[in-house]
C-alpha positions as CSV (number, residue, x, y, z in Angstrom):
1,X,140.7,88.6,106.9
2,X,141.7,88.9,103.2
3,X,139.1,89.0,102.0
4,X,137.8,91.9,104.6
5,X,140.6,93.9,103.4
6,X,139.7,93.5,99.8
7,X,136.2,94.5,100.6
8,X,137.7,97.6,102.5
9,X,140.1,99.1,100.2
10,X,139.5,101.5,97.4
11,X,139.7,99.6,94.1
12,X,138.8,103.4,92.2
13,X,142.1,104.6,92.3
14,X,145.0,103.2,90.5
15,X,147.0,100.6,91.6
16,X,150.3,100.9,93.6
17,X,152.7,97.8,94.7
18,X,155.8,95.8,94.7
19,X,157.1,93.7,92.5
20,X,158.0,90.4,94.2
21,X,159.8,88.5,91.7
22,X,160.7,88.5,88.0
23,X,161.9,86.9,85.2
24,X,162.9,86.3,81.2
25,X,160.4,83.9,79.8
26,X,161.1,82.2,76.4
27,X,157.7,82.4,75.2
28,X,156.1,85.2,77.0
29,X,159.2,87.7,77.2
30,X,159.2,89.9,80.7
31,X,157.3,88.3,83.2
32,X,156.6,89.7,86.8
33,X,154.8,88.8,90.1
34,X,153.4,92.0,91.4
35,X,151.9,92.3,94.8
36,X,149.2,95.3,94.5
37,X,149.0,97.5,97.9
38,X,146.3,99.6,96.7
39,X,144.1,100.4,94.2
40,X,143.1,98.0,91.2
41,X,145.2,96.3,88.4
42,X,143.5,96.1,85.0
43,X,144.6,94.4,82.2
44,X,145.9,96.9,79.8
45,X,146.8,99.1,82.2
46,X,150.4,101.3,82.1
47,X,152.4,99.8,84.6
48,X,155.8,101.3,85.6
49,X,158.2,98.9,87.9
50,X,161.4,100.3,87.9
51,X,163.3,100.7,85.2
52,X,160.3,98.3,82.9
53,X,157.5,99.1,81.5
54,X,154.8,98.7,79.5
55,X,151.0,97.4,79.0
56,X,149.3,94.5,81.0
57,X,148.9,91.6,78.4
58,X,147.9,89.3,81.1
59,X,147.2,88.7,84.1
60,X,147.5,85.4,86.5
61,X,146.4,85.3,90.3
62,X,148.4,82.9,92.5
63,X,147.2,79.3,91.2
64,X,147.7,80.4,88.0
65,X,144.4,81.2,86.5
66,X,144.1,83.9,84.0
67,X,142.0,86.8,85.6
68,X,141.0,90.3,84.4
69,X,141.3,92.3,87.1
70,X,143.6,92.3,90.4
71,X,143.0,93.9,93.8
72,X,144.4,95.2,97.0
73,X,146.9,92.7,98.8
74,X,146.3,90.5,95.9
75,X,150.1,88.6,94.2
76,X,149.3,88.9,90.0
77,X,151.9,87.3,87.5
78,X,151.6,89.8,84.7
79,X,153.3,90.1,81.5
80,X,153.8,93.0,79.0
81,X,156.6,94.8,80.3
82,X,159.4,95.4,78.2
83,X,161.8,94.9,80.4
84,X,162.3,92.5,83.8
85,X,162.0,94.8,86.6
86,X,163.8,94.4,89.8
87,X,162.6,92.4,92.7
88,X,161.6,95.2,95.3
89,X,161.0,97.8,92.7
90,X,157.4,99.7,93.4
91,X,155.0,99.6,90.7
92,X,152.7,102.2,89.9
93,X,149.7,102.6,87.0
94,X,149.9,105.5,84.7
95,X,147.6,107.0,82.4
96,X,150.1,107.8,79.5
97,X,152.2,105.2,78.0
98,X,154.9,107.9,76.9
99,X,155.1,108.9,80.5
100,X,155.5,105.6,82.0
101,X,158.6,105.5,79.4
102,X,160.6,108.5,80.3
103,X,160.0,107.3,83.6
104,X,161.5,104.0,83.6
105,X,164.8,105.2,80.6
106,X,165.2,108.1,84.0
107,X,165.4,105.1,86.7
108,X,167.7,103.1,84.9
109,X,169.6,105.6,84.4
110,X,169.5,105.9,88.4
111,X,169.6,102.3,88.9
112,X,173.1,102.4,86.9
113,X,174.4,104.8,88.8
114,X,172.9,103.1,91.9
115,X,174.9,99.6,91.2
116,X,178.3,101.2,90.5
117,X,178.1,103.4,93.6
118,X,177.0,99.9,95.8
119,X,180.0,98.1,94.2
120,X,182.4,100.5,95.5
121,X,180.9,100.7,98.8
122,X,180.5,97.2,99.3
123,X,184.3,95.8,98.3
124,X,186.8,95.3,101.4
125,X,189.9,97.4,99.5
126,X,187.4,100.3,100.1
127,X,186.7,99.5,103.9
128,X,190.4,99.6,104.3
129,X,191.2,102.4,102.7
130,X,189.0,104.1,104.5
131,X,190.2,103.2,107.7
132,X,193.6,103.9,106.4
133,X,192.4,107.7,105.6
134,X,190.9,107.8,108.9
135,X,187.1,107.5,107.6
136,X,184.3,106.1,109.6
137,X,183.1,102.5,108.1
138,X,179.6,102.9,108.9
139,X,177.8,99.1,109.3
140,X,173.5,100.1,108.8
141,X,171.4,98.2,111.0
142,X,167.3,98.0,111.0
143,X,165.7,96.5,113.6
144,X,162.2,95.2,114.0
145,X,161.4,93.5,117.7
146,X,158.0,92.8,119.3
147,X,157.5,95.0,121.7
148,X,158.1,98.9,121.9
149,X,160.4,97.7,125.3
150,X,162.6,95.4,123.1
151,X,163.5,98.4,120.4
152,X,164.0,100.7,122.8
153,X,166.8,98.1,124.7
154,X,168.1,97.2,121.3
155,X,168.8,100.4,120.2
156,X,170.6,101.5,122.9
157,X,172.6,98.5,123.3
158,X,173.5,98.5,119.9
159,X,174.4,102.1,119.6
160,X,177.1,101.6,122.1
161,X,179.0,98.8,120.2
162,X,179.9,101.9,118.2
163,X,183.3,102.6,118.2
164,X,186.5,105.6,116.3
165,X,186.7,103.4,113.5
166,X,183.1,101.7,112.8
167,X,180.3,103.5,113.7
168,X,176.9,101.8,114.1
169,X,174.1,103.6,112.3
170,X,170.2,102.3,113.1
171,X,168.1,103.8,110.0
172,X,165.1,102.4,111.5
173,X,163.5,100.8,114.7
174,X,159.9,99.7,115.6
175,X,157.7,96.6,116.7
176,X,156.2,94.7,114.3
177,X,157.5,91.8,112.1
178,X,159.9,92.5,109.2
179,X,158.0,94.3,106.3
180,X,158.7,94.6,102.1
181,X,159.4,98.1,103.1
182,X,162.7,97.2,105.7
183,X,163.9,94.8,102.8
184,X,163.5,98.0,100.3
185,X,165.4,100.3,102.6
186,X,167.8,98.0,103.7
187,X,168.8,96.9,100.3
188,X,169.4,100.9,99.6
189,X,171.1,101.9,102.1
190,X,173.3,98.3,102.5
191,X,172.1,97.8,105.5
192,X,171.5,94.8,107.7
193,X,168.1,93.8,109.4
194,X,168.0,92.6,112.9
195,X,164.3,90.8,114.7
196,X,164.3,90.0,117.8
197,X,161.4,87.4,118.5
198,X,159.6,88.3,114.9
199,X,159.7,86.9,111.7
200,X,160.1,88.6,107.9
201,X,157.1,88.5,105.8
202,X,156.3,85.8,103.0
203,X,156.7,88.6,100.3
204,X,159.8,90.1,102.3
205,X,161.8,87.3,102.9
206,X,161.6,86.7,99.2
207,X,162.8,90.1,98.2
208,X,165.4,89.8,100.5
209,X,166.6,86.7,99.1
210,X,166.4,87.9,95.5
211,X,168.6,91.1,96.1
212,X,171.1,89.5,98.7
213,X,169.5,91.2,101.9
214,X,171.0,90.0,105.0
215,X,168.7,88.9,107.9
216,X,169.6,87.9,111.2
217,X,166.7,86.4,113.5
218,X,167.2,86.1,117.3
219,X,165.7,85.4,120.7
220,X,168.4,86.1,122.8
221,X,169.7,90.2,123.1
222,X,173.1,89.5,123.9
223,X,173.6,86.9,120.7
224,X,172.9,90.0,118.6
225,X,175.3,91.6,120.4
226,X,178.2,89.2,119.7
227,X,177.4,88.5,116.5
228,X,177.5,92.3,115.9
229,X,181.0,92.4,117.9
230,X,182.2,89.9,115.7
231,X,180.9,91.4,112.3
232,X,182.4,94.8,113.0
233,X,185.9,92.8,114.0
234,X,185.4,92.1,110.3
235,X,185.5,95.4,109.0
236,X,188.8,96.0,110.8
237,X,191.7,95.7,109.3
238,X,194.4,93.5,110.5
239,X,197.3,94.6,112.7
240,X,200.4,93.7,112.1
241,X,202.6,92.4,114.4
242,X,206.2,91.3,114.2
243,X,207.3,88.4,115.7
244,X,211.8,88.2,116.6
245,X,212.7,84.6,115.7
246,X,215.9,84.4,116.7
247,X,219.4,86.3,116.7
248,X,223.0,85.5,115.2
249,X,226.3,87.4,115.5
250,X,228.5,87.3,112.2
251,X,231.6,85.9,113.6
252,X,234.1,85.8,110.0
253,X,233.3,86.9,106.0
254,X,233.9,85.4,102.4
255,X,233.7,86.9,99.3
256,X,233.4,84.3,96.8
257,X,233.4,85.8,93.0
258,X,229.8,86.1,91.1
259,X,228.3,85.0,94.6
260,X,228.8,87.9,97.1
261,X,230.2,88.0,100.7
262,X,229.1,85.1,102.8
263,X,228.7,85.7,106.8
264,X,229.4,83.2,108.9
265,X,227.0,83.4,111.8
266,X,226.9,82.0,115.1
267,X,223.0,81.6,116.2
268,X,223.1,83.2,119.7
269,X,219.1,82.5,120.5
270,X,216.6,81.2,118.6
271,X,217.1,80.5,115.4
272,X,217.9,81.4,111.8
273,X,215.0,81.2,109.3
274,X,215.2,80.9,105.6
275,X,212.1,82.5,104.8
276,X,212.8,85.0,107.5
277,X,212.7,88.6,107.4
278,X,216.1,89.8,108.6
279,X,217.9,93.1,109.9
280,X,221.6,94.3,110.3
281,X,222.7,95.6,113.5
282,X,225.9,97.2,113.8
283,X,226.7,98.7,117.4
284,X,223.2,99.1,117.9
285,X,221.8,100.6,115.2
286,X,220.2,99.6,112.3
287,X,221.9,99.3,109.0
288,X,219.9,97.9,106.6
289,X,215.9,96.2,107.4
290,X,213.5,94.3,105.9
291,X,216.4,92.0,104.3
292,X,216.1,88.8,103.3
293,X,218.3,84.8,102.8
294,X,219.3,84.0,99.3
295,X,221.0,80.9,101.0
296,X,221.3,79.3,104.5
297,X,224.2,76.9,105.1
298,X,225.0,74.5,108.1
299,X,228.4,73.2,107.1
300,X,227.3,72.4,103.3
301,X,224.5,71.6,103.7
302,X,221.5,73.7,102.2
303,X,219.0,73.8,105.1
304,X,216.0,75.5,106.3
305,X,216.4,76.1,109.6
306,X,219.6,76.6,112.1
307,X,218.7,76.5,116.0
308,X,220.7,78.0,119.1
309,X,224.3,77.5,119.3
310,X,224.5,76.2,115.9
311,X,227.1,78.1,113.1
312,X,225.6,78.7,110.1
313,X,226.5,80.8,106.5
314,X,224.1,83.2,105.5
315,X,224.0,85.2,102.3
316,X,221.8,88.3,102.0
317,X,219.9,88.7,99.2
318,X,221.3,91.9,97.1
319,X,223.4,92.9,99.9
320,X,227.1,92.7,100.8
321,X,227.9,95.1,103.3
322,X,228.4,92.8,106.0
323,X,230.9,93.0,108.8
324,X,232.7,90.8,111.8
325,X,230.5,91.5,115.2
326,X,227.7,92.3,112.9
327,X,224.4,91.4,114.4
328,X,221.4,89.5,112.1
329,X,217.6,89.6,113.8
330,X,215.4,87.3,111.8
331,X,211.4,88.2,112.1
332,X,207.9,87.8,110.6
333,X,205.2,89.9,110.4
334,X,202.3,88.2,111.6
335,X,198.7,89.2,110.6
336,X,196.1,89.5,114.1
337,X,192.6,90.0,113.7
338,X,191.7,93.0,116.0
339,X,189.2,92.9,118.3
340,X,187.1,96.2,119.0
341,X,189.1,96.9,122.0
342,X,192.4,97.3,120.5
């Protein structure tokens, strides 16, 4: 069949591709693996690939023999370049060597730009924030399935996982099996792909290794749903919750000199924490909140921990206002990961 498809295309025009994979060698400087779409590949031809460029020195074809010439749907090691391009950066032939140069110093440009606007997108202090200022985090999906049927299921199951807070965007959906192209747009657009009873291509599974593309691969609709569920639980930030440990009433005072005032408590339920958040209640209103124990005394004993209808002495850290009939709450903000429905 590859060989039909050489015979077919049109080697007169010049060649188009992708590059799959690249490198620094030692000896032989840039050196990329190009997969030509279209079109022929000569040596000393202008190649652009991204923000590299330069004039074929040499080329290889896959078992490593040095060749002249390279053709539609063909893999070519070349070097020449002066730069390593990007895995998933197209390639194109030029006719003028000082064009192919302006256009690779412009896409670098671009490709700077590019990285410092993924890096913001892509770090969690952004996804919260966002949430915080009541943005939409956005998680990109492409999905490739067999069958027409398949997308058509997919997308609509998928698009009602959407929710205030994360909103599920499909860039692109169609049968067939996962293509250099979904790897490409995927990795601009930080997206994720999905196939449902396919499989990536050779060439595309190795882009999407190289630039960190994430694939997911499934045979089962409702596993892509969970797994879904629990990725956009991800992007939510945690509530917080607080958690009453345990109550005291202050039941006498000491003020002892370079110390502070001392309140000895009587532990009505639960019990008294060290590392415990703590409040003062006075008739039923809050006096001071989100206190904290310097010390915690049973007897004179330094302890941890005092349980129910034990008497403790407590002293507040950077706070002295404390009075009889007083009332301490100790708490604890606990962390819970939210689920979609809360």
């Amino acid at each position: 069949m590859a060989e039909l498809l050489e015979l077919r295309a049109d080697n007169t025009i010049p060649a188009t591709g992708w590059v799959v994979e690249a490198r620094m060698s030692a000896q032989r400087g840039p050196v990329a693996t190009l997969l030509v779409k279209e079109g022929q590949l000569n040596k000393g031809d202008v190649v652009l690939a991204g923000g590299a460029y330069g004039r074929v020195k040499m080329l290889k074809n896959s078992w490593g023999k040095t060749i002249k010439t390279a053709t539609s749907s063909m893999p070519v090691e070349i070097t020449g370049l002066d730069d390593v391009p990007q895995a998933g950066d197209k390639f194109y032939c030029l006719d003028d060597i000082n064009k192919a140069k302006a256009a690779a110093e412009e896409n670098r440009a671009m490709q700077r730009e590019g990285a410092l606007a993924e890096r913001r997108l892509v770090t969690l202090d952004n996804l919260f924030s966002q949430i915080e200022a009541g943005k939409t985090v956005s998680l990109n999906i492409i999905i490739r399935a067999d069958v027409q049927g398949s997308v058509d299921v997919l997308k609509k199951y998928l698009s009602e996982l959407s929710t205030e807070e994360v909103k599920i965007n499909i860039l692109y959906a169609a049968p067939g099996g996962i293509s250099e192209g979904d790897v490409v747009l995927a990795e601009a657009s930080n997206a994720i792909i999905i196939g449902f009873n396919v499989v990536a291509e050779e060439h595309a599974a190795k882009i999407a290794e190289a630039q960190g593309v994430e694939i997911r691969l499934y045979n089962i609709i409702y596993r892509i749903t969970e797994d879904l569920q629990k990725s956009m639980v991800g992007l939510l930030e945690p509530e917080e919750t607080e958690n009453t440990l345990g109550r005291a009433t202050v039941r006498t005072t000491f003020k002892i000199s370079r110390i502070g005032t001392i309140a000895g408590c009587y532990v009505n339920n639960g019990h008294a924490q060290k590392n415990a958040k703590m409040r003062l209640i006075r008739d039923n209103i809050v006096i001071k909140d989100n206190l904290s124990i310097e010390s915690l005394k049973h007897f004179k004993d330094d302890v941890r921990e005092v349980k129910t209808g034990l008497e403790c002495g407590i002293k507040i850290a950077g706070f002295d206002d404390v009075k009889v009939d007083d009332v301490l709450e100790f708490y604890e903000i606990v962390k819970v990961a939210r689920t979609l429905e809360s």
